[in-house]
C-alpha positions as CSV (number, residue, x, y, z in Angstrom):
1,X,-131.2,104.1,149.9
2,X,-127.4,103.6,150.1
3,X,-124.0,104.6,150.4
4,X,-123.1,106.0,154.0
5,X,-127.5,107.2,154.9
6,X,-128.3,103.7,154.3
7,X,-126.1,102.0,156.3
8,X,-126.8,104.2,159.3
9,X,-130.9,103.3,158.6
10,X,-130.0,99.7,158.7
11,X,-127.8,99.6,161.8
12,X,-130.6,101.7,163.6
13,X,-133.0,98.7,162.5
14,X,-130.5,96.1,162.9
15,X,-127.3,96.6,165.2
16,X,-126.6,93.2,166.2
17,X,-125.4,92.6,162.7
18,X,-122.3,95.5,162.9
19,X,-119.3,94.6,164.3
20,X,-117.3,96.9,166.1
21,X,-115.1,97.9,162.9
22,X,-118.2,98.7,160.9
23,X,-119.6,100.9,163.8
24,X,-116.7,103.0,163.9
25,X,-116.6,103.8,160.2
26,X,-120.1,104.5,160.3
27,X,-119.5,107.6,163.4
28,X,-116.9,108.8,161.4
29,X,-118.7,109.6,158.5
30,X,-116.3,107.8,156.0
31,X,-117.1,108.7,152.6
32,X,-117.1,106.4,149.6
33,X,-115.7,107.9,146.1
34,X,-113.7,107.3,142.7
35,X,-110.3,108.4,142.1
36,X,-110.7,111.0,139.1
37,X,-107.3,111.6,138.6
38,X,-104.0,111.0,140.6
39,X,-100.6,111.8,139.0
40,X,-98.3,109.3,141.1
41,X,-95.3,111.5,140.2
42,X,-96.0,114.5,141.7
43,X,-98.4,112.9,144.4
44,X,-102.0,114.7,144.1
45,X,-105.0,113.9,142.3
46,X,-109.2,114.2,143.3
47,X,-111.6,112.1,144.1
48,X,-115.6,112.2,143.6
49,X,-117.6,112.1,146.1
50,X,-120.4,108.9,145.8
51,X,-123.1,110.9,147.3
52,X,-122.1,114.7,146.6
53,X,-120.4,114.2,143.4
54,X,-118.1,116.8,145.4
55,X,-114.1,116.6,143.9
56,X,-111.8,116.5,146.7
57,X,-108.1,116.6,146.8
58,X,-105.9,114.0,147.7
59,X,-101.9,114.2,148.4
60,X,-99.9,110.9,148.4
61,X,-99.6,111.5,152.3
62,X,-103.4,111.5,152.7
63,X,-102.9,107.6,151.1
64,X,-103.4,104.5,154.1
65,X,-100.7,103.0,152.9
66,X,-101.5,101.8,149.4
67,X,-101.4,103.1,145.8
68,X,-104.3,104.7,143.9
69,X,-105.2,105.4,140.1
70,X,-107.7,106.5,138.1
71,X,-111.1,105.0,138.4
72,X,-110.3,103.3,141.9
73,X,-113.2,102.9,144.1
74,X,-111.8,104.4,147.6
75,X,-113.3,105.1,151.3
76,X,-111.7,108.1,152.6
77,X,-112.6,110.9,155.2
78,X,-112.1,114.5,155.0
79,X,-109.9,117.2,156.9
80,X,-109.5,121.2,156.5
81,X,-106.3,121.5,154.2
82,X,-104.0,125.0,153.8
83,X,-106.0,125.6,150.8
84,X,-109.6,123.7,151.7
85,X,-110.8,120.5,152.3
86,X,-108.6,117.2,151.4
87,X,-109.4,113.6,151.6
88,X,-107.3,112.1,154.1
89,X,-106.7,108.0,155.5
90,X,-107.7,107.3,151.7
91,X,-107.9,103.5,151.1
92,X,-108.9,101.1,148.1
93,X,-112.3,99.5,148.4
């Protein structure tokens, strides 16, 4: 088992070893993914999604602050866009 199911099996077996950070990203359902493609000049790309293998959009305002490109390994969560759903507080891993 892994990715985001896994974790939640082992902190049900094991809390103690969680810290508080950990706990939070784990009740809200971060999602782990690669970057497929992001064009850094016009500020989109998609990322896969680990477990769904799911493509999401991503904008350059839905970045945490950092920079991404092809093939980085990012956490991100999801939101309802304009146009569907778009990974959002994306961050390198």
């Amino acid at each position: 088992m892994s990715g985001l199911l896994g974790a939640r099996v082992a902190f049900l077996r094991n809390p103690s070893i969680f810290t508080r950070s950990s706990i939070h990203h784990l009740l809200i359902f971060m999602k782990t993914g690669t970057v497929k493609f992001f064009n850094e000049s016009k500020g989109y790309g998609f990322i896969t999604d680990d477990e769904t293998k799911e493509d999401f959009f991503v904008h350059i305002t839905g970045l945490n602050g950092g920079q991404i490109q092809q093939n980085d390994r990012v956490e991100f969560e999801t939101q309802e866009g304009r146009k569907g759903v778009n990974a959002v507080d994306v961050k390198k891993v």
